[in-house]
Structure formats: structure tokens, C-alpha cells
C-alpha positions in Angstrom: 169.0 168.3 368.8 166.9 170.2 366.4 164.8 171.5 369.9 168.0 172.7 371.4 169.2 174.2 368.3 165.5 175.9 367.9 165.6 177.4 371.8 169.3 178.5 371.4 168.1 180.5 368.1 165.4 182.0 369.7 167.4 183.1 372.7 169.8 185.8 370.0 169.2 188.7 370.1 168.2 190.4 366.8 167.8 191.4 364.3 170.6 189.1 362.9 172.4 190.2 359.7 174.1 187.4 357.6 176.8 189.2 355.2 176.9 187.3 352.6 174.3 185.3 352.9 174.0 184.3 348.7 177.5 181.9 349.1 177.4 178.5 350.4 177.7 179.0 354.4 176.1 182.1 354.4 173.1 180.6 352.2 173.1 177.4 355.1 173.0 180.0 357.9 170.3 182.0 357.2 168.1 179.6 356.2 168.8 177.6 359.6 168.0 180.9 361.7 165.2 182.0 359.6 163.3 178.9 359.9 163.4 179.6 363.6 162.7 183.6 363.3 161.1 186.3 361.2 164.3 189.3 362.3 166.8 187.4 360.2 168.3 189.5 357.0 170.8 188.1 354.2 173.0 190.1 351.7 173.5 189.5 348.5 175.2 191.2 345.6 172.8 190.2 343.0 169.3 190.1 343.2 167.6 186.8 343.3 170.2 184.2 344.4 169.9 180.7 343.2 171.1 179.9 346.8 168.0 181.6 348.5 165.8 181.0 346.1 162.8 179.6 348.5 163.5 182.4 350.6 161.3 185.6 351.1 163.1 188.7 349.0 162.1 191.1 351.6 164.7 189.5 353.7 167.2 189.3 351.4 169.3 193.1 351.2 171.1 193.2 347.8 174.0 195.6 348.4 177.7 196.2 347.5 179.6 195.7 351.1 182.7 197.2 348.9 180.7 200.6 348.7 180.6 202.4 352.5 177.8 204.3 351.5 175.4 201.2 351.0 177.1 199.6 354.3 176.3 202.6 355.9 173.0 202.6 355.0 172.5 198.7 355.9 173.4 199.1 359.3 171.4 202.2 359.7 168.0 200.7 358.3 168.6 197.4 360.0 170.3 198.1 363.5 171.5 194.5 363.9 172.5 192.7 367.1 174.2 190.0 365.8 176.2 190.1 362.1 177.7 186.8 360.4 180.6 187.6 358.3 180.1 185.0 355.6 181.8 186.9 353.1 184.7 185.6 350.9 186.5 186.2 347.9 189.5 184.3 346.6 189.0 181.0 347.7 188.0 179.5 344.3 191.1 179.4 341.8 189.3 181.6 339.3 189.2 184.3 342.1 192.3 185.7 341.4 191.9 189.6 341.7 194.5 190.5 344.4 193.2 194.0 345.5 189.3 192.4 345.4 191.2 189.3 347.5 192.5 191.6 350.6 189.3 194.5 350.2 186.4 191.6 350.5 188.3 189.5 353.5 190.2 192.3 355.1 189.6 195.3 354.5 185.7 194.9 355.1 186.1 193.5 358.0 188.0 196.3 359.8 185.5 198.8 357.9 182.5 197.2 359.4 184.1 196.4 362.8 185.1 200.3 362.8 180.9 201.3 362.5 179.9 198.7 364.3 181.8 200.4 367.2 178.7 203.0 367.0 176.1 200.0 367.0 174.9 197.9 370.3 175.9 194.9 369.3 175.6 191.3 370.9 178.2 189.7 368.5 179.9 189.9 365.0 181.1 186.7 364.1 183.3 186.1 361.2 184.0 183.3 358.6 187.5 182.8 358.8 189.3 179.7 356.9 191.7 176.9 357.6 193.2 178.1 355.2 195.1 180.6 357.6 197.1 177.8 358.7 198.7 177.4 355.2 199.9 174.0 354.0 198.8 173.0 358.3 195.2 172.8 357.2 194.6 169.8 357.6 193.3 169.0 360.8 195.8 171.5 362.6 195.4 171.9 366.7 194.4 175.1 367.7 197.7 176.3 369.1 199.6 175.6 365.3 201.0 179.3 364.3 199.4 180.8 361.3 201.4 180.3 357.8 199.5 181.3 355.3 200.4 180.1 351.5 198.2 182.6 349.2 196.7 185.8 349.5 193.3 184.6 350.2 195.0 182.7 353.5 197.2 186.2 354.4 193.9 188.5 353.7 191.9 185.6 356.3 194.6 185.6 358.8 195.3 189.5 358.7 191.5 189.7 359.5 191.5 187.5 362.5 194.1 189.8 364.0 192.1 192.8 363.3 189.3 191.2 364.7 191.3 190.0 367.8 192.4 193.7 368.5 189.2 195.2 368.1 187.8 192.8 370.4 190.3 192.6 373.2 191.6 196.7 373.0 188.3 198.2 371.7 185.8 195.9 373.6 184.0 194.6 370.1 182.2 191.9 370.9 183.5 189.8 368.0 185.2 185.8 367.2 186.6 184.6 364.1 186.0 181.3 363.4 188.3 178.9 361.2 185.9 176.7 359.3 
């Protein structure tokens, strides 16, 4: 498996971009695609993550993804191929900021799908939740309809439509996926 895995990662085009890259998935990602390649870039919002601590600083972009300006300037040094949306704010019970809850899971989203519009892009993949499916997370099938319970879960599911839109009326090449 670990040979397959290694010839699929090497097959991406790049440079790859993990957003978020300091939390737990994002931290798991980028170390998985790094092993395998030297393009790979991870943001953080404060220097030095615990997380990514064995991992080279030079790859490792600390920026606010709240502040246009610095996104701007990401995407502009970087030109990625490939992003992963690993970003996420509100799913621990201390996260309880409302306005941070939809800016950080929607309203970024839709920002960076916007300018990646003027990108060539292979893919933006985002984290989504189970979550979106409200007190159906458990196990749901893919068909269940979307009820989310919280803001976090209406901010996810909200993000999946705009991402859904962009891809199938504006030609993105994007997926959310429901971890």
C-alpha cells in the first residue's frame, strides 16, 4: 500500500498547499505528502507548531487566512496546484465565537474559491465534517439530507454548497469531503 500511496503522491501536480496544516488532519496530511515530495507547503497561524514540529520551517507559511491581503499574497508567492482546506474553527466546545465560526469555515472558503478562479488549479479539496448531517452523523448514507444542529455544522454545510456551485456553474475544480 505504502508503494501505491507513494506513486499516487508523486503523480499531483504541485506545488500542494495544505491550509491549515498546524491542526490535527491538516498536521497528518502534510506530513504524509511531504515525506513523498519537496513542493508541499503548510499554513499555520503561529509560528512553530507543536504539530509540525520535525518539519522543515521553510515549508511551513505562518499567515492569517482571515486577512485577504496575506491570502493574496500566499497564493501569489506559491502558485499552488492543489490546496487542502484543512481549516476549522468551532468544532471544539470552547470555540464558541459565532462570527469567527461562519468566517473560518465559510466565508474563507468562498474567498479563496473566488481567487483561485484566477489560479490554474488541479483541485481544491476541502475538509468538510459529519457534522453537516446534524444528530445523522453517525454513520449516515451518502444520500441522508443535511440537518445541521450548531453553527459549526450550518457554517460546514453552507460551505459544501458554495463549493458545489463554484464547481459545477463556475467550473472550479473542487470536492468537499465529509470526514
Amino acid at each position: 500500500m505504502k508503494k501505491y500511496l507513494s506513486s499516487e503522491v508523486a503523480r499531483l501536480p504541485g506545488p500542494i498547499l495544505v491550509l491549515g496544516a498546524s491542526g490535527f488532519i491538516g498536521a497528518n496530511l502534510f506530513r504524509c505528502i511531504s515525506a513523498e515530495r519537496d513542493d508541499v507547503y503548510g499554513t499555520s497561524s503561529k509560528p512553530f507548531p507543536w504539530r509540525l514540529k520535525e518539519c522543515d520551517d521553510n515549508y511551513i507559511k505562518v499567515v492569517d487566512l482571515l486577512m485577504d491581503f496575506e491570502v493574496d499574497n500566499l497564493l501569489e508567492s506559491l502558485k499552488p496546484k492543489i490546496v487542502f482546506n484543512c481549516l476549522a474553527y468551532g468544532a471544539y466546545s470552547f470555540q464558541r465565537n459565532t462570527e469567527l465560526i461562519y468566517r473560518t469555515n465559510f466565508s474563507l472558503v468562498v474567498n479563496l474559491l473566488e481567487r483561485l478562479s484566477n489560479f490554474d488549479i488541479a483541485c481544491f479539496i476541502n475538509a468538510g465534517t459529519s457534522s453537516e448531517y446534524g444528530r445523522q452523523a453517525a454513520s449516515p448514507l451518502e444520500g441522508v439530507e443535511l440537518t445541521p444542529n450548531s453553527h459549526y455544522a450550518v457554517s460546514k454545510a453552507a460551505a459544501s454548497g458554495a463549493i458545489h456551485y463554484m464547481g459545477s456553474e463556475k467550473g472550479i475544480p473542487c470536492a468537499n469531503l465529509r470526514l
